[in-house]
ChimeraX commands (.cxc) that place a marker at each C-alpha (Angstrom):
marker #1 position 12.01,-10.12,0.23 radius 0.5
marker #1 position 14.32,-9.20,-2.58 radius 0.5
marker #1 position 18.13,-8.72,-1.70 radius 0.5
marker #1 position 17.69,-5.06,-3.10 radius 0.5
marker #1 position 17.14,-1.93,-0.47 radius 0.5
marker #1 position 13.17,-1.62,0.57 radius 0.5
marker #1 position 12.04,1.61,-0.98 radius 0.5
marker #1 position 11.94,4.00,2.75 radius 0.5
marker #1 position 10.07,6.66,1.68 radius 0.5
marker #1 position 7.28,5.95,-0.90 radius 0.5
marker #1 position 4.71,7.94,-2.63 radius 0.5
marker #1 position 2.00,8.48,-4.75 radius 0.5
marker #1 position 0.22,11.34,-6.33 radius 0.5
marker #1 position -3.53,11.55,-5.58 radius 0.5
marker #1 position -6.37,14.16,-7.19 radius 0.5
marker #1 position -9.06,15.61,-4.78 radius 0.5
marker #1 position -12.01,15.06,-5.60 radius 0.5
marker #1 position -15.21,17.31,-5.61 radius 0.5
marker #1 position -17.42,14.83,-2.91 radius 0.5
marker #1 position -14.60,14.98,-0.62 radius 0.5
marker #1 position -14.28,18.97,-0.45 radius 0.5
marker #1 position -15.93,21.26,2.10 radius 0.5
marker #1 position -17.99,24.70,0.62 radius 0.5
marker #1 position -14.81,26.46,0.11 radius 0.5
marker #1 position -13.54,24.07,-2.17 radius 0.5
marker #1 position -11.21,22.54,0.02 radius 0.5
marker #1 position -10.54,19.02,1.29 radius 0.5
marker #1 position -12.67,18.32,4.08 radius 0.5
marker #1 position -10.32,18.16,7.28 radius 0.5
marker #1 position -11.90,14.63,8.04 radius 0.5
marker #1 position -11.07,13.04,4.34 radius 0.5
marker #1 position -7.45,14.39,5.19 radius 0.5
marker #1 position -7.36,11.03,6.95 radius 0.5
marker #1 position -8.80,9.03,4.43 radius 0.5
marker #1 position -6.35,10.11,1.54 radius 0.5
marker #1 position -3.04,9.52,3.91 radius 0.5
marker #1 position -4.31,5.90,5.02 radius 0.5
marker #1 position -5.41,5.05,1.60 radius 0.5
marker #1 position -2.09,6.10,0.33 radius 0.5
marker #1 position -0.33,4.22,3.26 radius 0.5
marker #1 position -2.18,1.13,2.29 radius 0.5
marker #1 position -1.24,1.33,-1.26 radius 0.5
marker #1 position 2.05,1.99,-0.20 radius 0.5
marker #1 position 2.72,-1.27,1.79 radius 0.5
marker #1 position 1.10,-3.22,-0.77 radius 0.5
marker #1 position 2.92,-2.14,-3.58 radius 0.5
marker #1 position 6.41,-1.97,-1.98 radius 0.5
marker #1 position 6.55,-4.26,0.66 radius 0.5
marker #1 position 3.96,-6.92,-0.89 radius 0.5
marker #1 position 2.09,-6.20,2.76 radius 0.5
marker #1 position -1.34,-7.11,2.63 radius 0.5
marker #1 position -3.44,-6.05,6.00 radius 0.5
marker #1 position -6.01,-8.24,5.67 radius 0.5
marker #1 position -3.87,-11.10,4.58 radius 0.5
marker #1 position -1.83,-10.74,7.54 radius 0.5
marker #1 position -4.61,-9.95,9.88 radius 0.5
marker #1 position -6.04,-13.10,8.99 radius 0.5
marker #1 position -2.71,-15.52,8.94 radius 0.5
marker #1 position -0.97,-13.78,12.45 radius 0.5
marker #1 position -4.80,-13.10,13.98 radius 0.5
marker #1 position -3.67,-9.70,14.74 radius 0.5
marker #1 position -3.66,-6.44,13.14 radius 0.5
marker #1 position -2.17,-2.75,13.59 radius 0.5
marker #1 position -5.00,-0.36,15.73 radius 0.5
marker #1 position -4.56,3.21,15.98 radius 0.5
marker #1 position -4.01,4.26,19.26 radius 0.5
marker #1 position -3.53,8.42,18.72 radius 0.5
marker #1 position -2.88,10.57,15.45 radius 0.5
marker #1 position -1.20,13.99,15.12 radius 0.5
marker #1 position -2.36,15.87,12.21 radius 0.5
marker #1 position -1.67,19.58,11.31 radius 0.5
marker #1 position -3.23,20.92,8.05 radius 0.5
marker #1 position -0.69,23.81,6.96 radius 0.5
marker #1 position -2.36,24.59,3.26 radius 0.5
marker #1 position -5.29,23.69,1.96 radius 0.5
marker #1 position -5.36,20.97,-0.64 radius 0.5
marker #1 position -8.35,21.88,-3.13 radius 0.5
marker #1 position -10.84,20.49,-5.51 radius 0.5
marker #1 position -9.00,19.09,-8.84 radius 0.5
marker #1 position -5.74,19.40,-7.39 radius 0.5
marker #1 position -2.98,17.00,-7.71 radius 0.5
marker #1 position -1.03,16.14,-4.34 radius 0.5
marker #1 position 1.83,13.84,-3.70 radius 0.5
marker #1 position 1.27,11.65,-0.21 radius 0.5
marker #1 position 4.77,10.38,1.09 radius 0.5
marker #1 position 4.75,7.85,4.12 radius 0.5
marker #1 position 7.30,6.08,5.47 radius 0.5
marker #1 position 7.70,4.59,9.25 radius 0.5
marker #1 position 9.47,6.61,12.08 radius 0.5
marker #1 position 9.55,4.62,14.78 radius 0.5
marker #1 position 8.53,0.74,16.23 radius 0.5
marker #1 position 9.19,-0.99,18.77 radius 0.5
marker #1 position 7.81,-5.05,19.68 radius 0.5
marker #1 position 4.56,-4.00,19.75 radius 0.5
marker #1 position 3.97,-0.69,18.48 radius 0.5
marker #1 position 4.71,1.27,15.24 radius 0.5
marker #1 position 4.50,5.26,14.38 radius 0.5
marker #1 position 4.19,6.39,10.69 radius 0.5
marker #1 position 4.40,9.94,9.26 radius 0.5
marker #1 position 2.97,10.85,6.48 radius 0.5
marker #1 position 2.99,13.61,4.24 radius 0.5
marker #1 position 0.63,15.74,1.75 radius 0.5
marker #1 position 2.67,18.37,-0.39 radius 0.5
marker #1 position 1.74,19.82,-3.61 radius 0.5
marker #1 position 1.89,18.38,-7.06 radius 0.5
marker #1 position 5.91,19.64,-7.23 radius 0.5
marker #1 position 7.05,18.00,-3.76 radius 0.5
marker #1 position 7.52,21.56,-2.90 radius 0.5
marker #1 position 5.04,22.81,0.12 radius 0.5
marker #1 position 3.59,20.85,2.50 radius 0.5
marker #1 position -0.05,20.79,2.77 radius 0.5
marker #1 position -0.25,18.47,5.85 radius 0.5
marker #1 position 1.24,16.06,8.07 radius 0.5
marker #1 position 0.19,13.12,10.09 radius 0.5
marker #1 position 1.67,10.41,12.62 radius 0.5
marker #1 position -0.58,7.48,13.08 radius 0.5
marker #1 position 0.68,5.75,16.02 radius 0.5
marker #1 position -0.60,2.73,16.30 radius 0.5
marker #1 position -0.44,-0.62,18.29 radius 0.5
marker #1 position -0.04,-4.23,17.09 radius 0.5
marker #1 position -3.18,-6.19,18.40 radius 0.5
marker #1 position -4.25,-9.82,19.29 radius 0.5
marker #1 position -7.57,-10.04,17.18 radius 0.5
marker #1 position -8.79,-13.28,19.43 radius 0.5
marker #1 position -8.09,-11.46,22.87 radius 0.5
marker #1 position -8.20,-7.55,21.86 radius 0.5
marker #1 position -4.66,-7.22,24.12 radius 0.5
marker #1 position -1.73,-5.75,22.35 radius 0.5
marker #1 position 0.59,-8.57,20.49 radius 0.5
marker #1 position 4.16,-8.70,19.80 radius 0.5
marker #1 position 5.26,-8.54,16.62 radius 0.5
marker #1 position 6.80,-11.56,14.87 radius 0.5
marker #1 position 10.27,-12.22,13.85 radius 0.5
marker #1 position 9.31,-11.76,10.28 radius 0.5
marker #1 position 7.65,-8.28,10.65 radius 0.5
marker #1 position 10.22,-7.02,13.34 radius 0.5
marker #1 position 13.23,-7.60,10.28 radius 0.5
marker #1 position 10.80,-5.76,7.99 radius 0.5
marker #1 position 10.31,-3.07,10.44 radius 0.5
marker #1 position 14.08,-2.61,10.48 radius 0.5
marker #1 position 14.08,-2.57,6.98 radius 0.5
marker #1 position 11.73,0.19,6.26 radius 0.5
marker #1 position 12.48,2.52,9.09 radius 0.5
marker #1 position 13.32,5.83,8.63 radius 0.5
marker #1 position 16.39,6.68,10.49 radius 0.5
marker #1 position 16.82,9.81,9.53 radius 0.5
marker #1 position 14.03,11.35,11.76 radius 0.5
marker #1 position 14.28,11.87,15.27 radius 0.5
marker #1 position 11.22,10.66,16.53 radius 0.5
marker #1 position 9.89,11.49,19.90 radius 0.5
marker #1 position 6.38,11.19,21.05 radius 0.5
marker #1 position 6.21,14.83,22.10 radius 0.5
marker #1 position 8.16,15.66,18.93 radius 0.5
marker #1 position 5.17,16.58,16.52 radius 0.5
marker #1 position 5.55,20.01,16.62 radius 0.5
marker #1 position 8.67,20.33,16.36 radius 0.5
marker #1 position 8.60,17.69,13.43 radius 0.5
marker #1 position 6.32,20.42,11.97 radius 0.5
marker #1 position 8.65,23.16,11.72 radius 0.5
marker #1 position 11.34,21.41,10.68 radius 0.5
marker #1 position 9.61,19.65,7.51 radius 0.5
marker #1 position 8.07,23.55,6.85 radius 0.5
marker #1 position 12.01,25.09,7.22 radius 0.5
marker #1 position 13.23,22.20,4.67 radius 0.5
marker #1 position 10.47,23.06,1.74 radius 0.5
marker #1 position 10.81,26.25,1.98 radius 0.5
marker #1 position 14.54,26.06,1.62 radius 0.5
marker #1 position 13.64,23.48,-1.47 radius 0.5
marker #1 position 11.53,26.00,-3.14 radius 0.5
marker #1 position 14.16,28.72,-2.58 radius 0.5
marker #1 position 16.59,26.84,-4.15 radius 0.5
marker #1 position 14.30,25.48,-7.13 radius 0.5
marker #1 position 13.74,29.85,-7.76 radius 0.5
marker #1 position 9.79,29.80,-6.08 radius 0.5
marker #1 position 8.79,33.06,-5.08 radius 0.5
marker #1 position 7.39,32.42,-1.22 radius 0.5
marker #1 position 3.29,33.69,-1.18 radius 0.5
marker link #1:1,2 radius 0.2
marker link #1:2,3 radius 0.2
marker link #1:3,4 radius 0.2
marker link #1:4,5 radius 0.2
marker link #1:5,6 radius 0.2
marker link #1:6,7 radius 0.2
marker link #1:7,8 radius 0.2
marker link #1:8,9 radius 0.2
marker link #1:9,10 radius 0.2
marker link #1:10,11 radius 0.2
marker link #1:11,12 radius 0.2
marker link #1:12,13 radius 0.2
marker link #1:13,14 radius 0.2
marker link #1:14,15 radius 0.2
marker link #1:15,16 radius 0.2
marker link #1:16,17 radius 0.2
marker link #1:17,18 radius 0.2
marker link #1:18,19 radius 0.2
marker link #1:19,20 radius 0.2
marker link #1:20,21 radius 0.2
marker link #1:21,22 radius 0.2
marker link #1:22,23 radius 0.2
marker link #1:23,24 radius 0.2
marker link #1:24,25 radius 0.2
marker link #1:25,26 radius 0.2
marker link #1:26,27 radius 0.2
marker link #1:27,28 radius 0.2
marker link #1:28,29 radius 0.2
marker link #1:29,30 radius 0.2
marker link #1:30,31 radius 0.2
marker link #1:31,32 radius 0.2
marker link #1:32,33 radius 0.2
marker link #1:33,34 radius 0.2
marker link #1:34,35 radius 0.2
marker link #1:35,36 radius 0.2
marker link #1:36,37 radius 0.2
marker link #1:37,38 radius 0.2
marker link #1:38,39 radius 0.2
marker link #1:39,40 radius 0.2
marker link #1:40,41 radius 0.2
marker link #1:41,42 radius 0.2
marker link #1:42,43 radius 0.2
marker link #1:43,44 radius 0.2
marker link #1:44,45 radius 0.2
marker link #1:45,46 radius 0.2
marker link #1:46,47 radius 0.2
marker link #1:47,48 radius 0.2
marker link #1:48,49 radius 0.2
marker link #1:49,50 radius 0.2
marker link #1:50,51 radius 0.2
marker link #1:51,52 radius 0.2
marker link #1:52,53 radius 0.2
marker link #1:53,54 radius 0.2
marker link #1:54,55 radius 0.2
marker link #1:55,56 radius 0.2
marker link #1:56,57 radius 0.2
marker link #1:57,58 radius 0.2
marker link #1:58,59 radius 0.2
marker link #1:59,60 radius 0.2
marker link #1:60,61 radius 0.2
marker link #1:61,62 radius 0.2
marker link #1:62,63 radius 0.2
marker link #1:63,64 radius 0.2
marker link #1:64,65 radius 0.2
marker link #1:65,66 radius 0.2
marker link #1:66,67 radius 0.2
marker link #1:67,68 radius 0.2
marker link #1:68,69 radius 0.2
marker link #1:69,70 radius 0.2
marker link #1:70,71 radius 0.2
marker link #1:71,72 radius 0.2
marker link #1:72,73 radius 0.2
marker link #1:73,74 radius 0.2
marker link #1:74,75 radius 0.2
marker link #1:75,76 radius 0.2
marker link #1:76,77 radius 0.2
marker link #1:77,78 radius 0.2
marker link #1:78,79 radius 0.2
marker link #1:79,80 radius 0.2
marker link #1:80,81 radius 0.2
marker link #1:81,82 radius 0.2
marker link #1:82,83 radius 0.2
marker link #1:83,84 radius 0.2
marker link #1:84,85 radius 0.2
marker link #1:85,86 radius 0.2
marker link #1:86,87 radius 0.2
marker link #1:87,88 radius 0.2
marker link #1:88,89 radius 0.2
marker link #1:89,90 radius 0.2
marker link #1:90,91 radius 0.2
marker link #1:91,92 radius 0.2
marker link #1:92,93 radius 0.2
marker link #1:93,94 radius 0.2
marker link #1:94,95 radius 0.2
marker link #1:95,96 radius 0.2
marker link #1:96,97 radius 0.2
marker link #1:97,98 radius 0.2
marker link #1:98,99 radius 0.2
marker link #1:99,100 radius 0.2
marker link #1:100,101 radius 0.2
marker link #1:101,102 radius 0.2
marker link #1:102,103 radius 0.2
marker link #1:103,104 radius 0.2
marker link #1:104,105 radius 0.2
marker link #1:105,106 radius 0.2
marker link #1:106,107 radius 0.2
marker link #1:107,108 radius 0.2
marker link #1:108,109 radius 0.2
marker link #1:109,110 radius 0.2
marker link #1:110,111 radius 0.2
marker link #1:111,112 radius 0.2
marker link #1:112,113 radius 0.2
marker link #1:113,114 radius 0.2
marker link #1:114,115 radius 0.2
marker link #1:115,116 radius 0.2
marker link #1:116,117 radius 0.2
marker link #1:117,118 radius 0.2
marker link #1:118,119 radius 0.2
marker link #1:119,120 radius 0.2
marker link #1:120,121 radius 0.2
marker link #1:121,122 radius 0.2
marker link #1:122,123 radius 0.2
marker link #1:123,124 radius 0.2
marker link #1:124,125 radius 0.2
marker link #1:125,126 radius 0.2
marker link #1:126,127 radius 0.2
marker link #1:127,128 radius 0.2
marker link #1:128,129 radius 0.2
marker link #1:129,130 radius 0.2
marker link #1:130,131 radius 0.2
marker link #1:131,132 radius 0.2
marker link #1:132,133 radius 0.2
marker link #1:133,134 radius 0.2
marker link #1:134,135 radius 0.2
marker link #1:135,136 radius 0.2
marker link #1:136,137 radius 0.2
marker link #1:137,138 radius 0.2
marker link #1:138,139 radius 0.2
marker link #1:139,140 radius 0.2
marker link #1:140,141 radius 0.2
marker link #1:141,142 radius 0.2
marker link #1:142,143 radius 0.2
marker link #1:143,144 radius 0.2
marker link #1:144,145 radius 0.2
marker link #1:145,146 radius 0.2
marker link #1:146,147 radius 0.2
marker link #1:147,148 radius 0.2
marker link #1:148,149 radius 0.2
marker link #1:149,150 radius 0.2
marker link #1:150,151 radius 0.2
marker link #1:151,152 radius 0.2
marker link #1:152,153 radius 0.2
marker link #1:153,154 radius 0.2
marker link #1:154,155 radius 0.2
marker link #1:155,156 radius 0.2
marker link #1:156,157 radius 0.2
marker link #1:157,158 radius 0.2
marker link #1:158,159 radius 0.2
marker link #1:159,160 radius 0.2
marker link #1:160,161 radius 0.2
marker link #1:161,162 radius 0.2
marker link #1:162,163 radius 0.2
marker link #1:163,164 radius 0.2
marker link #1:164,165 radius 0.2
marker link #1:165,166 radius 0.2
marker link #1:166,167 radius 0.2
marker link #1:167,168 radius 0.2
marker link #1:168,169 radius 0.2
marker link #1:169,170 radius 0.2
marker link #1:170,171 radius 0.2
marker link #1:171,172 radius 0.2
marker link #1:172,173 radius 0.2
marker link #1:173,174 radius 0.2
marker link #1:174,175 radius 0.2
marker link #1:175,176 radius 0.2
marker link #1:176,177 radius 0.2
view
């Protein structure tokens, strides 16, 4: 990597589309999932030049999700644009947690939120794996230090990101709904 900072936090704006919507117009709670991890995946690619496959295939192990937290706060409908933020909260040798984040097309309100928590696997044996040297300094690179993660945090994590917006839309003159 580049001597320059790792970008933390990135994102990418996203439109809903009509196939992936539920009668009422809004995104299916299932394809909630698929947006974030298609995001993520851009994400790492673009920023970190992290390739899951590629790295699946050269360190025969790969990232599983173990357990995901997700809270749908607003509905994210048909045609809209949203803006998915991810960024990693916590690792450890073997294990990684990453939030990520669905707001509307201003950055404003949050939509949804997710932790994947997942665990670094040995594709050969199917038993977890540490992770290498390499990956552990990127790890330290991309963490997010400024949230204090705890496994029974979620809800907490919640409120928190739902007091910040609406402070942010406050201050940017929104009129709350």
């Amino acid at each position: 990597m580049a001597d320059t900072a790792l970008v933390r936090t990135p994102e990418s704006r996203h439109r809903i589309y009509f196939q992936d919507c539920d009668q009422l117009g809004h995104l299916n709670n299932v394809r909630y999932l698929d947006y974030f991890l298609n995001a993520r995946e851009d994400h790492v690619i673009r920023h970190y030049a992290l390739n899951m496959g590629q790295l699946a295939r050269e360190q025969r192990a790969a990232w599983v999700i173990t357990k995901h937290h997700l809270s749908y706060l607003k509905p994210a409908n048909h045609g809209e644009q949203v803006l998915i933020r991810t960024q990693l909260i916590h690792f450890d040798n073997s294990r990684l947690v990453v939030e990520m984040q669905m707001l509307d097309a201003d950055g404003l309100r949050l939509k949804a939120l997710l932790w994947s928590e997942m665990a670094f696997v040995d594709l050969t044996t199917g038993k977890r794996a540490e992770h290498s040297d390499a990956l552990m300094d990127l790890l330290e690179q991309v963490d997010v230090d400024d949230v204090d993660y705890h496994p029974d945090g979620f809800d907490e994590r919640s409120a928190e990101l739902r007091r910040h917006f609406k402070q942010q839309r406050r201050a940017a003159g929104q009129v709350e709904e």
